[in-house]
N, CA, C and O atoms as a GROMACS GRO file, in nm:
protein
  476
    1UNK      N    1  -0.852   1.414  -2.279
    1UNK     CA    2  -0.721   1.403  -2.337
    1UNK      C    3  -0.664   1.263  -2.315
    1UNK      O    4  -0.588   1.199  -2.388
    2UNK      N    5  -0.702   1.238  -2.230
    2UNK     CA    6  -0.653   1.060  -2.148
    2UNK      C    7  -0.727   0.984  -2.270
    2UNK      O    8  -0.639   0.922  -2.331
    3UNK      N    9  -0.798   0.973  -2.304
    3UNK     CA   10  -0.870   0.908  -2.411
    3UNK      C   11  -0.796   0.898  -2.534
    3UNK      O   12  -0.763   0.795  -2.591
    4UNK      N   13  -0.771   1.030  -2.572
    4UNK     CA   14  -0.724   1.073  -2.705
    4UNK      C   15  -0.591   0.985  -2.714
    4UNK      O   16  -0.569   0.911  -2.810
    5UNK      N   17  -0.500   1.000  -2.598
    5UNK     CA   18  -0.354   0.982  -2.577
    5UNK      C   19  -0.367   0.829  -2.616
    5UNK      O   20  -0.315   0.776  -2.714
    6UNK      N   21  -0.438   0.775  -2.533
    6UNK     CA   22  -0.492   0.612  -2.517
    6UNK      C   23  -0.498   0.524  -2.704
    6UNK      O   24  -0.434   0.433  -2.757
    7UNK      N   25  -0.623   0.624  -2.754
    7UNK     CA   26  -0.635   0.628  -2.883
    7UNK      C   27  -0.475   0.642  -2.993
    7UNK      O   28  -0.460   0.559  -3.082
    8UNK      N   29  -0.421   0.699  -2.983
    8UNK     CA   30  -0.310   0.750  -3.038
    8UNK      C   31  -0.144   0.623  -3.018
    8UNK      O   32  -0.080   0.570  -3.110
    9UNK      N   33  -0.121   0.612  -2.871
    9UNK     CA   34  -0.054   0.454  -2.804
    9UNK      C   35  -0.140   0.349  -2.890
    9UNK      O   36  -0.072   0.269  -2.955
   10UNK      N   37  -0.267   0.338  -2.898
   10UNK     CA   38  -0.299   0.207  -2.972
   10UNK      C   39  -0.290   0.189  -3.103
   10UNK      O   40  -0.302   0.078  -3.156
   11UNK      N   41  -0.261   0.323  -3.180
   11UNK     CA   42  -0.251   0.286  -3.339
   11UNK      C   43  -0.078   0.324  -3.340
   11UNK      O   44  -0.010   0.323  -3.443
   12UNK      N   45  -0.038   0.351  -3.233
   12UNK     CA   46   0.097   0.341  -3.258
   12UNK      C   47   0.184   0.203  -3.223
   12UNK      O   48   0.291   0.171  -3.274
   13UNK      N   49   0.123   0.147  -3.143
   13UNK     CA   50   0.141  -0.025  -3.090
   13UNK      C   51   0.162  -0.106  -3.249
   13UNK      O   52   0.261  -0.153  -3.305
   14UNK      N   53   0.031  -0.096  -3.283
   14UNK     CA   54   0.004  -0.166  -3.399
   14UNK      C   55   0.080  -0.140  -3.524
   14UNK      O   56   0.096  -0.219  -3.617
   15UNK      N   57   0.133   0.005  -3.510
   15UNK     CA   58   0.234  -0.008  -3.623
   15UNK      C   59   0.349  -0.060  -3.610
   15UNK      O   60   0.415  -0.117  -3.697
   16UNK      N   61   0.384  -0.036  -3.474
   16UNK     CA   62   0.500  -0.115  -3.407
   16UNK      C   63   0.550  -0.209  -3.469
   16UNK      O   64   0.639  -0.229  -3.551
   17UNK      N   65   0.417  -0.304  -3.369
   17UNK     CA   66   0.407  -0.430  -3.391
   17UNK      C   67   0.375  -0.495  -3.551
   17UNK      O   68   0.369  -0.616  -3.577
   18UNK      N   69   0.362  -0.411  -3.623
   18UNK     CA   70   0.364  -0.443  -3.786
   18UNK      C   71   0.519  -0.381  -3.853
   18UNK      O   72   0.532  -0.361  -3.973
   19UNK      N   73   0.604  -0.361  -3.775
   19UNK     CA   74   0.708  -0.333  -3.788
   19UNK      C   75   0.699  -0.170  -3.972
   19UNK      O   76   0.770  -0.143  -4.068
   20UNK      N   77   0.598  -0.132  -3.927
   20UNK     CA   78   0.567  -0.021  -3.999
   20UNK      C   79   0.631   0.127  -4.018
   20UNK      O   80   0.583   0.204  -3.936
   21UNK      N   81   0.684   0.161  -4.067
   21UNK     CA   82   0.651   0.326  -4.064
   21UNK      C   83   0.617   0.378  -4.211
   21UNK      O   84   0.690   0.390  -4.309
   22UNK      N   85   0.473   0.409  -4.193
   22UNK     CA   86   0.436   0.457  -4.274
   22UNK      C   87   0.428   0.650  -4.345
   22UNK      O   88   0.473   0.749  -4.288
   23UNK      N   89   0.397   0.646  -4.403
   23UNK     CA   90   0.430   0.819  -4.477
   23UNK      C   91   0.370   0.899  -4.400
   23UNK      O   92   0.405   1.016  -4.392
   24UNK      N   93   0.262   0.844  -4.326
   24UNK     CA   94   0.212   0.950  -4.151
   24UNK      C   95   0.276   0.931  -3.993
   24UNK      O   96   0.258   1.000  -3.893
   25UNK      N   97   0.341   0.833  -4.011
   25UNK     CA   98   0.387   0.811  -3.902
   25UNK      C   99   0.509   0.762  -3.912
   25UNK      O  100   0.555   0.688  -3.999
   26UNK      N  101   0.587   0.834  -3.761
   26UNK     CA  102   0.744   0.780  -3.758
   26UNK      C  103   0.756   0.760  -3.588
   26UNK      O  104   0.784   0.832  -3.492
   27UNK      N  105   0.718   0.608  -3.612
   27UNK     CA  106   0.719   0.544  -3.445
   27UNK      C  107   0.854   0.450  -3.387
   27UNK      O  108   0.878   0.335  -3.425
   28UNK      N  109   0.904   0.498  -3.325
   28UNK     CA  110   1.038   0.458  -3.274
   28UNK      C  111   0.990   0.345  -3.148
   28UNK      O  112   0.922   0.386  -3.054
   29UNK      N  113   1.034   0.196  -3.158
   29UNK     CA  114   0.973   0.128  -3.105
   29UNK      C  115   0.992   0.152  -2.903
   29UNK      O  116   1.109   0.185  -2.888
   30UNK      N  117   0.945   0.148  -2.808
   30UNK     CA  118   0.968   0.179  -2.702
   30UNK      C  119   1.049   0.125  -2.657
   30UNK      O  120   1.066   0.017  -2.712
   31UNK      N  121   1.152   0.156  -2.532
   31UNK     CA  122   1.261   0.119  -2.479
   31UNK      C  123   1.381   0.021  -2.555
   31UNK      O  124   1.432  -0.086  -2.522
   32UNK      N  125   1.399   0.101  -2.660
   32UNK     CA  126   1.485   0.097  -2.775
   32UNK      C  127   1.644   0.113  -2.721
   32UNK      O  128   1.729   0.043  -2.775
   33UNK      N  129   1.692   0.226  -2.594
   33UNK     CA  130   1.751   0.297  -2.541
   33UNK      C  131   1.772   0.374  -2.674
   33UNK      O  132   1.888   0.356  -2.710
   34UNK      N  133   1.692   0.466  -2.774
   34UNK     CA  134   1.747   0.564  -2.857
   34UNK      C  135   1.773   0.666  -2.798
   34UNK      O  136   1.685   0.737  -2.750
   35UNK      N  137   1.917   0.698  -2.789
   35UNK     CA  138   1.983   0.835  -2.735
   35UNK      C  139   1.966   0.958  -2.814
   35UNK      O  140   1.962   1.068  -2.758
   36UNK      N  141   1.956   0.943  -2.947
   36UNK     CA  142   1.931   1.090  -3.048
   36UNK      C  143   1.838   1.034  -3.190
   36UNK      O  144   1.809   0.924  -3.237
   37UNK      N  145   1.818   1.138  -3.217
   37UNK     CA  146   1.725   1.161  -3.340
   37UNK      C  147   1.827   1.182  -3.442
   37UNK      O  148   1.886   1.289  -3.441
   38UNK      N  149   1.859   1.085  -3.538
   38UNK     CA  150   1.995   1.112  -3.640
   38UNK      C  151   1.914   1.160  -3.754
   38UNK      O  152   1.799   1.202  -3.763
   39UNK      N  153   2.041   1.133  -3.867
   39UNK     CA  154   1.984   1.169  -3.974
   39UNK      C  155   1.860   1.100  -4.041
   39UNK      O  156   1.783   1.174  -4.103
   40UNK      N  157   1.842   1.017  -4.037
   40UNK     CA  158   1.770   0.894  -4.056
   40UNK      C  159   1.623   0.948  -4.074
   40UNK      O  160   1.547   0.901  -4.159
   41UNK      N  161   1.591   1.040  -3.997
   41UNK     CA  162   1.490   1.081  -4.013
   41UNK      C  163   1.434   1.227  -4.047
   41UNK      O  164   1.325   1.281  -4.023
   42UNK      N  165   1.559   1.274  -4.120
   42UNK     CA  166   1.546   1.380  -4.194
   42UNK      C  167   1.462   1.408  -4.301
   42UNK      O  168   1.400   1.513  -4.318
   43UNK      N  169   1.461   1.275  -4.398
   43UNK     CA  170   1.394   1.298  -4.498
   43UNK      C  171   1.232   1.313  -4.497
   43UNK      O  172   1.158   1.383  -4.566
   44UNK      N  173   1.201   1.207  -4.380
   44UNK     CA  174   1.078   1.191  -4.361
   44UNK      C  175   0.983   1.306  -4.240
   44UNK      O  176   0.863   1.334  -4.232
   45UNK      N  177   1.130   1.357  -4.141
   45UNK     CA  178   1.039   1.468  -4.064
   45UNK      C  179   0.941   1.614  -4.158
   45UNK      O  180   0.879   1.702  -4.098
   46UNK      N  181   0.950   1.607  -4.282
   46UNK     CA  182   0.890   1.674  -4.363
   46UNK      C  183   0.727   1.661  -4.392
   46UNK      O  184   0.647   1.754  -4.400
   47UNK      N  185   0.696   1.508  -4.407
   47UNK     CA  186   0.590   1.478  -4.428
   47UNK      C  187   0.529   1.379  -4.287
   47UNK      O  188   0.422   1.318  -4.293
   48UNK      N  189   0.608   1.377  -4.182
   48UNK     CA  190   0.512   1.265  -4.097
   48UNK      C  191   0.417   1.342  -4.018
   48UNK      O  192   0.456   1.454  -3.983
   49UNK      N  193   0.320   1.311  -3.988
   49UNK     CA  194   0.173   1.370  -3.932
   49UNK      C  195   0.202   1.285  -3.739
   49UNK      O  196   0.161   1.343  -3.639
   50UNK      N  197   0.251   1.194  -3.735
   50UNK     CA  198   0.294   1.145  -3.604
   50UNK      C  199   0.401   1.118  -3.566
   50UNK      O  200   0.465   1.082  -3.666
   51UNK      N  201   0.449   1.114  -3.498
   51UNK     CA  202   0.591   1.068  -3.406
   51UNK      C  203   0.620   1.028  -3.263
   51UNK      O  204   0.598   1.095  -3.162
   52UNK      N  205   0.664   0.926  -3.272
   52UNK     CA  206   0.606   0.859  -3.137
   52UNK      C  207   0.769   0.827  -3.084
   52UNK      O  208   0.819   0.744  -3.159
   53UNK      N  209   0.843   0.861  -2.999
   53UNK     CA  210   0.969   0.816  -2.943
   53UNK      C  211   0.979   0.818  -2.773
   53UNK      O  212   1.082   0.833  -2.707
   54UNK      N  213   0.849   0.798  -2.725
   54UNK     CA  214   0.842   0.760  -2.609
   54UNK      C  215   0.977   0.642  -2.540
   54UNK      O  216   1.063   0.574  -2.597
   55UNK      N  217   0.950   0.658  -2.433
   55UNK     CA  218   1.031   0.538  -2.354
   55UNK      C  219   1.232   0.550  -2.384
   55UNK      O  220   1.317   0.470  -2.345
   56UNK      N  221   1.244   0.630  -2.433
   56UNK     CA  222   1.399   0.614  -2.502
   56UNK      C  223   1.489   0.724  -2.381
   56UNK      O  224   1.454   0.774  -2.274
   57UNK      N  225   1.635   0.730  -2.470
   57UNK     CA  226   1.732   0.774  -2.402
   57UNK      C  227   1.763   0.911  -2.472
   57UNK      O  228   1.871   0.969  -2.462
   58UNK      N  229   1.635   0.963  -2.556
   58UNK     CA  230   1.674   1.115  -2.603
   58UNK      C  231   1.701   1.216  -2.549
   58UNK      O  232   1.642   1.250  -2.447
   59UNK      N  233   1.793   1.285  -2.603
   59UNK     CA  234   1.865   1.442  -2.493
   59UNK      C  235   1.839   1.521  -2.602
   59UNK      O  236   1.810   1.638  -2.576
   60UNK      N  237   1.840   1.493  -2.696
   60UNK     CA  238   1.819   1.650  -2.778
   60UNK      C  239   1.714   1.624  -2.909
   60UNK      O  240   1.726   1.527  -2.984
   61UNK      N  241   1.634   1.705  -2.920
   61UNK     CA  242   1.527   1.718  -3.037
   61UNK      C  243   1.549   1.767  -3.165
   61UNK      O  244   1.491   1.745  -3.272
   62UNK      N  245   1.651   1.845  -3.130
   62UNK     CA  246   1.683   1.957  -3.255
   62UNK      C  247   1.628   1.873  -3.415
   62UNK      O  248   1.557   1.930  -3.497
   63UNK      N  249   1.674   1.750  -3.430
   63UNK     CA  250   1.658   1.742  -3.589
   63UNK      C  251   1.484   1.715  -3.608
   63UNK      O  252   1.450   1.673  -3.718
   64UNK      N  253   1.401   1.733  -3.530
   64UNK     CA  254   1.285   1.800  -3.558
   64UNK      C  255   1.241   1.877  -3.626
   64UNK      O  256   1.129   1.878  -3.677
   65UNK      N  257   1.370   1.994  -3.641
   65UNK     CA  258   1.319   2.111  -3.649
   65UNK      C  259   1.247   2.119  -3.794
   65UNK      O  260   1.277   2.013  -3.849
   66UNK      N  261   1.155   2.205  -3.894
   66UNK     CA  262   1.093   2.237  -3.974
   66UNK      C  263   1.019   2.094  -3.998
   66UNK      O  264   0.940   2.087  -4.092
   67UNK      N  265   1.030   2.037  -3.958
   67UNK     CA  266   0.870   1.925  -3.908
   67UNK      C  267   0.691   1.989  -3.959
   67UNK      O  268   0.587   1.962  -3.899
   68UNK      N  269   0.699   2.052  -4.048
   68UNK     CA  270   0.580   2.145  -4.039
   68UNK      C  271   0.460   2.062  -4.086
   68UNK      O  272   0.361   2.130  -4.112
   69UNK      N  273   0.446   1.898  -4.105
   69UNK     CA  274   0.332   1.842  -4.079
   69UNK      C  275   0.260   1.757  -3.975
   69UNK      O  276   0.145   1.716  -3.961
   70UNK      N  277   0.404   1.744  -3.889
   70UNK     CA  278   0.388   1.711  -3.773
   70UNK      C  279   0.254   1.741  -3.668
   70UNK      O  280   0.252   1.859  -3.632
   71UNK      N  281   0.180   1.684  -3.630
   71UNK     CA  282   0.057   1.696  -3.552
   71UNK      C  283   0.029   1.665  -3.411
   71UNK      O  284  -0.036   1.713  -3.318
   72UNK      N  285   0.134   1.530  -3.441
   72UNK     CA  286   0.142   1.446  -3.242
   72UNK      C  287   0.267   1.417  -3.279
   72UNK      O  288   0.306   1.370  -3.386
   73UNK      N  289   0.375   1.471  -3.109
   73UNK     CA  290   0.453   1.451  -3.083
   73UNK      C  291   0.503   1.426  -2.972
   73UNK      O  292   0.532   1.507  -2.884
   74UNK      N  293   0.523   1.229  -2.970
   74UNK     CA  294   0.568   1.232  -2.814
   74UNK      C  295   0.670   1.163  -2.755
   74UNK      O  296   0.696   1.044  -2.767
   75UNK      N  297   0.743   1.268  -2.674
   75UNK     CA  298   0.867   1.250  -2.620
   75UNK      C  299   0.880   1.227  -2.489
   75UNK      O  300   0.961   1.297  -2.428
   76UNK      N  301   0.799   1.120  -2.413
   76UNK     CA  302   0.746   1.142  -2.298
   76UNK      C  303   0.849   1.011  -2.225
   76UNK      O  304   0.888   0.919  -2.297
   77UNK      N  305   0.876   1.015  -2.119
   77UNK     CA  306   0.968   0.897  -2.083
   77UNK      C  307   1.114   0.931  -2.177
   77UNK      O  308   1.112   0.864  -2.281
   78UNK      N  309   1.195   0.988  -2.170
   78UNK     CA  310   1.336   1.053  -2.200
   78UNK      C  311   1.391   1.079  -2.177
   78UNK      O  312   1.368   1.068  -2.057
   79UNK      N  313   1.515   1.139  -2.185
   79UNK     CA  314   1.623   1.208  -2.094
   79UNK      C  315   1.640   1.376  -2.181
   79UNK      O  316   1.745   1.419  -2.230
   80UNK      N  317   1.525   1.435  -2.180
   80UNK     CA  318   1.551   1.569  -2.248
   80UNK      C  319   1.556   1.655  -2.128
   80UNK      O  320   1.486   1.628  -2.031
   81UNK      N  321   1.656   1.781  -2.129
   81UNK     CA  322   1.707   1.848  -2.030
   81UNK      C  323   1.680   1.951  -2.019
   81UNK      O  324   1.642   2.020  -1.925
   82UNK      N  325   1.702   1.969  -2.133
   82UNK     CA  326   1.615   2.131  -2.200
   82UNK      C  327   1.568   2.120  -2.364
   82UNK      O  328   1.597   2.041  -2.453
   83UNK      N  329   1.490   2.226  -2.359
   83UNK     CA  330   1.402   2.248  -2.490
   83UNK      C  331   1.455   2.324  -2.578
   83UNK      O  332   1.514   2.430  -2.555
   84UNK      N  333   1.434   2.268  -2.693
   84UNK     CA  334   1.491   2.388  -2.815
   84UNK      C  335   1.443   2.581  -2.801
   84UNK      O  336   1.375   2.623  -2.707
   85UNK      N  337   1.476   2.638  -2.871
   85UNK     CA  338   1.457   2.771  -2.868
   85UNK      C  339   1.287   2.808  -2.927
   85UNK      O  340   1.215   2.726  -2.984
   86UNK      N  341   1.263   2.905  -2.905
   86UNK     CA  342   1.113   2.958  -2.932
   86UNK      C  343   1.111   2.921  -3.119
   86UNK      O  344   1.007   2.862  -3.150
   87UNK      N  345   1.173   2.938  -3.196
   87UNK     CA  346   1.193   2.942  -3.354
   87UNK      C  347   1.176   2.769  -3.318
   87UNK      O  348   1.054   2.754  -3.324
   88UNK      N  349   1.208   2.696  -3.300
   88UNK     CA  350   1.215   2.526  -3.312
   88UNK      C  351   1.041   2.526  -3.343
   88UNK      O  352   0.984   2.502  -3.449
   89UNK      N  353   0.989   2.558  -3.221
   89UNK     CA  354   0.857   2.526  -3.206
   89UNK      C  355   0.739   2.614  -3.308
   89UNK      O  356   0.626   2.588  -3.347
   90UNK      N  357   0.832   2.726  -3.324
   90UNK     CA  358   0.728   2.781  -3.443
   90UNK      C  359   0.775   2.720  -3.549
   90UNK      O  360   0.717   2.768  -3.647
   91UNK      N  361   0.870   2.619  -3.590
   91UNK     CA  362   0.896   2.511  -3.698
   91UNK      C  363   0.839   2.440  -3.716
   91UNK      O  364   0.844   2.382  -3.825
   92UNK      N  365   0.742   2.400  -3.604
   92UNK     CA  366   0.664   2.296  -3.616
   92UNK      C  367   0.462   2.339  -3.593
   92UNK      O  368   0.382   2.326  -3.501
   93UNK      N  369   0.452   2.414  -3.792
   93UNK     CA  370   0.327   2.480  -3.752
   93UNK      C  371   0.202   2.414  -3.773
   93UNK      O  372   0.106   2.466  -3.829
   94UNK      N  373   0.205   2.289  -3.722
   94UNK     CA  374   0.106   2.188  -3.748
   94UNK      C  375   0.037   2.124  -3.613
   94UNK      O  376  -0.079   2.092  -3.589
   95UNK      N  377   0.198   2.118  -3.511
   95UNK     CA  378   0.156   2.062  -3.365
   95UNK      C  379   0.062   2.100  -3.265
   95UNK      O  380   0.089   2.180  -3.176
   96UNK      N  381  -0.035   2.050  -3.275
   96UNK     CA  382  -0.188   2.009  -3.227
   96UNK      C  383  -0.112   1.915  -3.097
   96UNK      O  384  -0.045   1.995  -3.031
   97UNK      N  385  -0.103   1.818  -3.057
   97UNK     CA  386  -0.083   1.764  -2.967
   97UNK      C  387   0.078   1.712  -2.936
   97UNK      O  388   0.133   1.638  -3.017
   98UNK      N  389   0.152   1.760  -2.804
   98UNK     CA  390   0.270   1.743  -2.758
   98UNK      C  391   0.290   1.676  -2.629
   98UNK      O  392   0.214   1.722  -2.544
   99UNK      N  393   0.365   1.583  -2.588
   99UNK     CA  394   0.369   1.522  -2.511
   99UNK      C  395   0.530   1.494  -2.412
   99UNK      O  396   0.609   1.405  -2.443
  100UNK      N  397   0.549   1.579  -2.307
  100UNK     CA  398   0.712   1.584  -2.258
  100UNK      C  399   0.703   1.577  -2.106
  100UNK      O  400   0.781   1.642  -2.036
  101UNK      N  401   0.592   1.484  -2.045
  101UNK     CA  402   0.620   1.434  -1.951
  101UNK      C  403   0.737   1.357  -1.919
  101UNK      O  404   0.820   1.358  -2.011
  102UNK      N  405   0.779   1.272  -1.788
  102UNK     CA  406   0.888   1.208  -1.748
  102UNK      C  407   1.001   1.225  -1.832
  102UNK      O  408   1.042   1.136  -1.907
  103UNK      N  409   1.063   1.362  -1.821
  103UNK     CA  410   1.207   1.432  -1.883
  103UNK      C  411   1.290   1.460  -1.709
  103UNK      O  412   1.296   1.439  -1.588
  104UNK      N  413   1.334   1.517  -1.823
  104UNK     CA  414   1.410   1.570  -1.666
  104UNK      C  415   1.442   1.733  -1.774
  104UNK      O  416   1.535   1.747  -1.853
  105UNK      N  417   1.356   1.814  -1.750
  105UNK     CA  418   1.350   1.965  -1.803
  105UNK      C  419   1.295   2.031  -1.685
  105UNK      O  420   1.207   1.987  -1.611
  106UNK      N  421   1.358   2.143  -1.677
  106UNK     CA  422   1.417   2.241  -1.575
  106UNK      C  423   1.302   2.336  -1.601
  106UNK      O  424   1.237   2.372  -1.503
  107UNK      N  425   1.277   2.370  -1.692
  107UNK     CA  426   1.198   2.505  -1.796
  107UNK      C  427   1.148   2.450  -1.846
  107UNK      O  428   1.161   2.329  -1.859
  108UNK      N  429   1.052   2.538  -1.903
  108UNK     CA  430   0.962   2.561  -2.027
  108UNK      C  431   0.910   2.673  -2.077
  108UNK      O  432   0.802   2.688  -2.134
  109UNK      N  433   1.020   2.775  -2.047
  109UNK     CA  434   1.030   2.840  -2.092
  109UNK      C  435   1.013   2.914  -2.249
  109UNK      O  436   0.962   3.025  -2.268
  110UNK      N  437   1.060   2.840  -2.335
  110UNK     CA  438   1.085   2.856  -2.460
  110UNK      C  439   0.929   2.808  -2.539
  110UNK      O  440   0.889   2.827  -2.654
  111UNK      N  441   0.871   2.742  -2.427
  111UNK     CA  442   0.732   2.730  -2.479
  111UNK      C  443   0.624   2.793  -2.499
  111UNK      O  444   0.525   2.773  -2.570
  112UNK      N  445   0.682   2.949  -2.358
  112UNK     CA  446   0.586   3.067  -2.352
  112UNK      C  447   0.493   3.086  -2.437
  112UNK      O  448   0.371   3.085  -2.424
  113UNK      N  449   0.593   3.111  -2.569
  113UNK     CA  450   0.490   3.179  -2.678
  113UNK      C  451   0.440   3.043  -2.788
  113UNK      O  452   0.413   3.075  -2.903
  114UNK      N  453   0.432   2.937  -2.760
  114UNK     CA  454   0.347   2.880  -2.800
  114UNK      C  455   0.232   2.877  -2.845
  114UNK      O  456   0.167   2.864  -2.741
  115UNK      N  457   0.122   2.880  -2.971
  115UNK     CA  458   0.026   2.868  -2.960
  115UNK      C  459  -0.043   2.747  -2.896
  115UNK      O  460   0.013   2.639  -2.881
  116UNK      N  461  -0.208   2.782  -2.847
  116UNK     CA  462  -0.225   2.713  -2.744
  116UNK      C  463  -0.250   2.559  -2.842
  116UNK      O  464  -0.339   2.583  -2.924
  117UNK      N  465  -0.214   2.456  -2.854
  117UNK     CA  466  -0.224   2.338  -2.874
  117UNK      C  467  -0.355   2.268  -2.895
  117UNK      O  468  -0.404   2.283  -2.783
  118UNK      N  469  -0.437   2.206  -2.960
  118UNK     CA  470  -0.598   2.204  -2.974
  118UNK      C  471  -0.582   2.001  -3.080
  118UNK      O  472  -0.560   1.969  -3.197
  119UNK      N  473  -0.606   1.930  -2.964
  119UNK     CA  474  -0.559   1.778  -3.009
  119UNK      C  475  -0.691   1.750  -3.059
  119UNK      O  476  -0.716   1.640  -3.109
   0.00000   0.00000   0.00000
């Protein structure tokens, strides 16, 4: 998985750094301080296959929700506190690989019924 993750940070660098977001990917550049997910990315959480908002100041996920091509999603380095409800995550029936290390979340509860994840 360390590999994969590795793999995934390096084609997300490069879009970065090409100041990109393309129709598969919606990479939020790192330590941005982004506090929320606005509208901004409503139109496109429909069709992006990646999402990368590592390193930021996010507290809430919600405008995720019906994300259903979504594949990698990572929210790792954030300020998320808690997790959306069990329905959020069955919104998102594509996510293969998730990433919510360095939060500050209490639970994970709502993840119970998750299917098992396969990156």
């Amino acid at each position: 998985m360390a590999s994969e993750r590795a793999k995934d940070e390096a084609f997300m660098r490069r879009q970065a750094a090409a100041g990109e977001r393309t129709r598969n990917a919606l990479i939020a550049n790192p330590y941005m301080n982004m506090t929320r997910l606005d509208t901004a990315i409503l139109p496109v959480r429909l069709t992006v296959r990646i999402a990368v908002f590592n390193h930021n100041q996010i507290r809430d996920i919600s405008p995720l929700r019906g994300a259903r091509s979504l594949e990698k999603l990572d929210l790792s380095f954030n300020q998320i506190k808690a997790l959306p409800s069990q329905d959020f995550w069955a919104s998102l029936e594509s996510l293969k690989v998730l990433y919510l290390n360095d939060n500050r979340i209490s639970t994970l509860s709502t993840l119970a019924l998750l299917r098992p994840l396969n990156g």
